[in-house]
C-alpha positions as CSV (number, residue, x, y, z in Angstrom):
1,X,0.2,6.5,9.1
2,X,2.8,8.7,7.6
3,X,1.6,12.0,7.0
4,X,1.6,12.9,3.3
5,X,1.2,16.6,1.8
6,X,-0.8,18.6,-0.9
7,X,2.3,18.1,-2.8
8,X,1.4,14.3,-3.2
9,X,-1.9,15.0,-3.9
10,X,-1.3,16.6,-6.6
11,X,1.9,14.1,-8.0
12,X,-0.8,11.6,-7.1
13,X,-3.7,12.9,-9.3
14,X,-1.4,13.9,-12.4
15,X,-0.2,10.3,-12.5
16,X,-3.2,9.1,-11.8
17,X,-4.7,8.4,-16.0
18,X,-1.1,6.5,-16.1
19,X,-0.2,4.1,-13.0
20,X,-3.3,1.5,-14.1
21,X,-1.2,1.0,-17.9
22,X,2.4,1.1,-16.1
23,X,0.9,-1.5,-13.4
24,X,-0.5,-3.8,-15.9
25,X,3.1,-3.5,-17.9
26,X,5.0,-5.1,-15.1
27,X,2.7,-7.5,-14.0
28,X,0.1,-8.5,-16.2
29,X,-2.9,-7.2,-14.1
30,X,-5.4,-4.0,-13.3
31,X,-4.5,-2.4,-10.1
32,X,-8.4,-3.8,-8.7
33,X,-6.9,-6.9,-10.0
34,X,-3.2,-6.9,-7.8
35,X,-5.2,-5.3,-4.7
36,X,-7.5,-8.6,-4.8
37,X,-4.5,-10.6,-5.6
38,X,-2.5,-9.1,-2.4
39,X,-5.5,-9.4,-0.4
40,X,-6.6,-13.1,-1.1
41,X,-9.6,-12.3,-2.2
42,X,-11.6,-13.1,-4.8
43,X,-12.5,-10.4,-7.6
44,X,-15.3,-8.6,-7.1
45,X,-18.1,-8.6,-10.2
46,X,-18.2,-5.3,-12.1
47,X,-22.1,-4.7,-11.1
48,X,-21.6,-5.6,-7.7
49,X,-18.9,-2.6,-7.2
50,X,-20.9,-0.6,-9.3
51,X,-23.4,-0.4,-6.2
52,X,-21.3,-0.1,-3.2
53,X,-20.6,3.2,-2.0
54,X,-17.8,4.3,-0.2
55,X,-18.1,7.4,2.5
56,X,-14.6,9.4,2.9
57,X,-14.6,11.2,6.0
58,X,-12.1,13.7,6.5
59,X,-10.6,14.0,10.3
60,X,-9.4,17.2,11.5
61,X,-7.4,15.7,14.5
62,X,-4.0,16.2,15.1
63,X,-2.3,18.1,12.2
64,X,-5.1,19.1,10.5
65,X,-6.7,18.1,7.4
66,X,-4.1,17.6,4.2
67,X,-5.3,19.4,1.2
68,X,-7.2,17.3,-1.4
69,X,-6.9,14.1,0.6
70,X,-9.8,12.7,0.8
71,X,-10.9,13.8,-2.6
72,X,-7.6,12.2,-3.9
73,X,-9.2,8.8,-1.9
74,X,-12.4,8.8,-3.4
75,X,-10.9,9.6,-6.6
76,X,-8.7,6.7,-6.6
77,X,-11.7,4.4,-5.6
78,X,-14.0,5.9,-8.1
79,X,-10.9,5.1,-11.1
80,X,-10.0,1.8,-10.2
81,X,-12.5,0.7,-8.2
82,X,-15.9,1.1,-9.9
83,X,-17.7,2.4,-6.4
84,X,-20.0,5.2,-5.7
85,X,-17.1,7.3,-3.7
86,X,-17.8,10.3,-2.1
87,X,-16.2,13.0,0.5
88,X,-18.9,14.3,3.2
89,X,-19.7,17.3,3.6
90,X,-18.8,17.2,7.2
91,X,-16.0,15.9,8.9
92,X,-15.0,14.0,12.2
93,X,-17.8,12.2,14.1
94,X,-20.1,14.2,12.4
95,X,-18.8,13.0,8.9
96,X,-19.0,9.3,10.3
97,X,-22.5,10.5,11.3
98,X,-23.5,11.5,7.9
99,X,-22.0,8.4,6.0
100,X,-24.5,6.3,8.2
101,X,-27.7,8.4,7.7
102,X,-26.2,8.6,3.7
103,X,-26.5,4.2,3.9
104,X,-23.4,3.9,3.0
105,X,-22.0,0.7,2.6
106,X,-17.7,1.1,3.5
107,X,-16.4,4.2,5.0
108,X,-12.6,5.3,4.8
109,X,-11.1,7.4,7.4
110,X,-7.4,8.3,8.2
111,X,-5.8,10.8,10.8
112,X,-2.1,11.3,11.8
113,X,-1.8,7.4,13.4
114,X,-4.4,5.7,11.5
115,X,-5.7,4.9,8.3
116,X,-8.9,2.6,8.2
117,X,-11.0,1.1,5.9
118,X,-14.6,-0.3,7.4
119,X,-17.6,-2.2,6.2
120,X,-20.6,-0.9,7.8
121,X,-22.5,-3.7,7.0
122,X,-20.6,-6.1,8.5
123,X,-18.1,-4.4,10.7
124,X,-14.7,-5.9,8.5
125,X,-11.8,-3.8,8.8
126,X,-8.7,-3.4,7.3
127,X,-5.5,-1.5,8.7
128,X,-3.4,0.6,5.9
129,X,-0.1,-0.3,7.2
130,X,-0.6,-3.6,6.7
131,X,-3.0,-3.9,3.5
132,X,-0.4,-1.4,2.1
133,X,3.0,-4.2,3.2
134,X,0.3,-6.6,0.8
135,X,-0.4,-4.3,-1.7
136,X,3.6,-3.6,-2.7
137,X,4.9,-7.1,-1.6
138,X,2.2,-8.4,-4.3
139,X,2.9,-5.5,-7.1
140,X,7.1,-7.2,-6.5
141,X,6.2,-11.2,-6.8
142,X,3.9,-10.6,-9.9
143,X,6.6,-8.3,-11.5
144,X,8.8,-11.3,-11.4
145,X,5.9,-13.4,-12.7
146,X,6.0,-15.2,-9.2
147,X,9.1,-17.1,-9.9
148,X,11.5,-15.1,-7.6
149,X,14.8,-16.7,-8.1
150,X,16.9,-15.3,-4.7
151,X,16.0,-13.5,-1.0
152,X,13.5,-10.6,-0.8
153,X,15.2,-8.1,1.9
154,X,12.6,-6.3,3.7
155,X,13.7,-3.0,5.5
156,X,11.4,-1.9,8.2
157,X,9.2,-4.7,10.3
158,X,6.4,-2.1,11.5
159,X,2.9,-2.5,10.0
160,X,4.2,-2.1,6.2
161,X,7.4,-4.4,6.6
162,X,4.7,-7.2,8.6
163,X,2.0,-7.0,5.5
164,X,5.2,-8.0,3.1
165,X,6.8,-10.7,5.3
166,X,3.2,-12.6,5.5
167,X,3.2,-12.4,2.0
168,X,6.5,-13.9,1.1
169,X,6.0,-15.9,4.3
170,X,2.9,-17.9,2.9
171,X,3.9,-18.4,-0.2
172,X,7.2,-19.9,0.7
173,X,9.5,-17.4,-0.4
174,X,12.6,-16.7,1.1
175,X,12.9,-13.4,3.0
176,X,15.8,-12.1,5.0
177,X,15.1,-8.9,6.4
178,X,16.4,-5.8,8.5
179,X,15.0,-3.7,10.8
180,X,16.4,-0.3,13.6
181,X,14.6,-2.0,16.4
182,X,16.0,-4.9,17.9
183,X,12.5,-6.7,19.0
184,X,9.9,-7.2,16.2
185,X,7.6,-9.7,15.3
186,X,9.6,-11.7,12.4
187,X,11.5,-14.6,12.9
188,X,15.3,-14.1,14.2
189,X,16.8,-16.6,11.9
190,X,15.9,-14.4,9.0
191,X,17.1,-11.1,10.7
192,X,20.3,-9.6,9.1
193,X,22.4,-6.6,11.2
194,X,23.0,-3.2,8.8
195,X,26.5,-4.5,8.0
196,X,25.1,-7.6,6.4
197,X,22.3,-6.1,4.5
198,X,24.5,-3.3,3.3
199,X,27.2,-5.3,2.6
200,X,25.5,-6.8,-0.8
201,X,23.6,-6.0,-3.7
202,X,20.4,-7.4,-3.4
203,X,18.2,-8.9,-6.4
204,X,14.8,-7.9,-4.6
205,X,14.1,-5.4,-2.4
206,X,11.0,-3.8,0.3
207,X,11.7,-0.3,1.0
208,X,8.8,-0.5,4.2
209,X,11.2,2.4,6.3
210,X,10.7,5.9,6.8
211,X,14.4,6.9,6.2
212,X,15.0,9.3,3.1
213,X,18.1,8.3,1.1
214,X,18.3,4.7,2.8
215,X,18.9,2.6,0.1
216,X,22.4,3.2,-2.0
217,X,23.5,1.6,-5.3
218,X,25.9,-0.6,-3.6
219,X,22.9,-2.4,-1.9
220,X,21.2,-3.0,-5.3
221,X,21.8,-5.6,-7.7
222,X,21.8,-4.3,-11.4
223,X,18.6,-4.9,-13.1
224,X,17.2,-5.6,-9.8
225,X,13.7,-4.8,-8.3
226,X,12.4,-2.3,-5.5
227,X,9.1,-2.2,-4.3
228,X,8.7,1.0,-2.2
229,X,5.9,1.8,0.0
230,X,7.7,4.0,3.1
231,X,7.4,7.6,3.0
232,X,9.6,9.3,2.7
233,X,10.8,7.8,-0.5
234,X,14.2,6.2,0.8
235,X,15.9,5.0,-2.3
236,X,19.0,7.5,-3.6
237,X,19.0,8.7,-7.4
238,X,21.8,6.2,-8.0
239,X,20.0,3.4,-6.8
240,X,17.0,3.8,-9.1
241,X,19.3,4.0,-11.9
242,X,21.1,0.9,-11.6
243,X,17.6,-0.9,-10.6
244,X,15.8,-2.6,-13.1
245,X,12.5,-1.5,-11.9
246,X,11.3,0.9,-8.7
247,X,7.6,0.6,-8.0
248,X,6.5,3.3,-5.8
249,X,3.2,5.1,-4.8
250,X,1.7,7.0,-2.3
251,X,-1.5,5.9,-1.4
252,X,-3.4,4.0,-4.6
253,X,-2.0,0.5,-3.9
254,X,-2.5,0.8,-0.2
255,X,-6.3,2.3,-0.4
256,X,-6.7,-0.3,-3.2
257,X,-5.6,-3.4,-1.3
258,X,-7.6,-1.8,2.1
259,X,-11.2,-1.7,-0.5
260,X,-10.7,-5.4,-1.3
261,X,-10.3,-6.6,1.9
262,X,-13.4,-5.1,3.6
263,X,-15.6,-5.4,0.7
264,X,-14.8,-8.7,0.1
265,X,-15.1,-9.6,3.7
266,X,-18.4,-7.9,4.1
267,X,-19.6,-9.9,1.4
268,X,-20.3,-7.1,-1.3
């Protein structure tokens, strides 16, 4: 996954009170609500979450722990989720360890690569990258009331770009998309080069890359919609202000979508 900081930790937990009334503005539902929805699940009764706990582990591998992560995570759950979330006391193995001696029923872990959500019970997993794609593809199509009217342009095809083009894909919208790499997994007939995606303003928009500053105003249709999971945040200043809406967050919608998928799976 892409490493995120302290920084957005703490933008994370200031916004936190807010993003479930600014959600529900633009598309009508709870963010517990939209992760189900993205994750083709059914909605999970209120007692039934109120039950389940969730053991975060932190993981020192790699480049180290990130301040107030896994607090952040079981934050986040604890808000919009309903669960009994909680950070070990240890971490690593050990903290894996201690979630399974604690009973719990999901455990969350994420290092430098990856970012997992698990169901101890049943062994149901979900991938971030993907559940995240899900997540912001879903936040996008119920902003527009599921009535999207022109081509969704996805930049990126890894994990976050596949999660949104399954989306679209099954529900029979039309998606062009765009990506540095010249073998993915998407269909070719749907595959622009840079010149053709950046030769047009586009209505709707997945920002899945990495790049910083990667979408300009010329590639945005006024009034138009970007739903922006990559990290960095690649949209320029004069993009967002001729867009009609930017939804973008770091971590909630992806941790969100990732809880529905192994909970409902593991028959919570």
């Amino acid at each position: 996954m892409t490493r995120l900081s302290t920084e957005n930790m703490n933008s994370i937990n200031q916004r936190l009170p807010l993003l479930e009334e600014a959600y529900r503005a633009v598309t009508g539902k709870s963010l517990l609500e939209i992760a189900h929805f993205a994750s083709g699940t059914e909605y999970l009764p209120l007692a039934v979450r109120q039950k389940t706990s969730v053991a975060v582990v932190p993981i020192t591998a790699g480049e180290g722990l990130i301040g107030d992560f896994s607090e952040t995570v079981a934050l986040i759950l604890r808000e919009f989720a309903d669960v009994q979330a909680y950070v070990t006391d240890t971490t690593d193995v050990a903290g894996l360890n201690e979630a399974i001696v604690r009973d719990a029923d999901l455990v969350f872990m994420a290092d430098d690569n990856v970012c997992l959500f698990r169901n101890l019970r049943t062994g149901a997993t979900s991938d971030n990258g993907f559940a995240t794609g899900r997540g912001f593809a879903a936040l996008l199509y119920l902003s527009a009331q599921q009535a999207l009217d022109s081509e969704v342009l996805i930049l990126g095809a890894g994990k976050v770009g596949s999660g949104a083009y399954h989306f679209f894909r099954d529900r029979h919208v039309p998606i062009r998309w765009y990506d540095l790499k010249e073998s993915t997994p998407f269909d070719m007939e749907s595959a622009l080069l840079a010149r053709d995606w950046q030769g047009q303003a586009w209505k709707y928009i997945i920002d899945a890359t990495t790049c910083p500053t990667f979408i300009d105003a010329p590639q945005v249709c006024a009034g138009g919609t970007i739903s922006a999971p990559g990290i960095p945040f690649g949209i320029t200043e004069a993009a967002v202000q001729k867009a009609g809406l930017v939804i973008h967050d770091e971590l909630e919608t992806g941790v969100m979508s990732m809880f529905c998928e192994v909970a409902h799976n593991g028959g919570l």
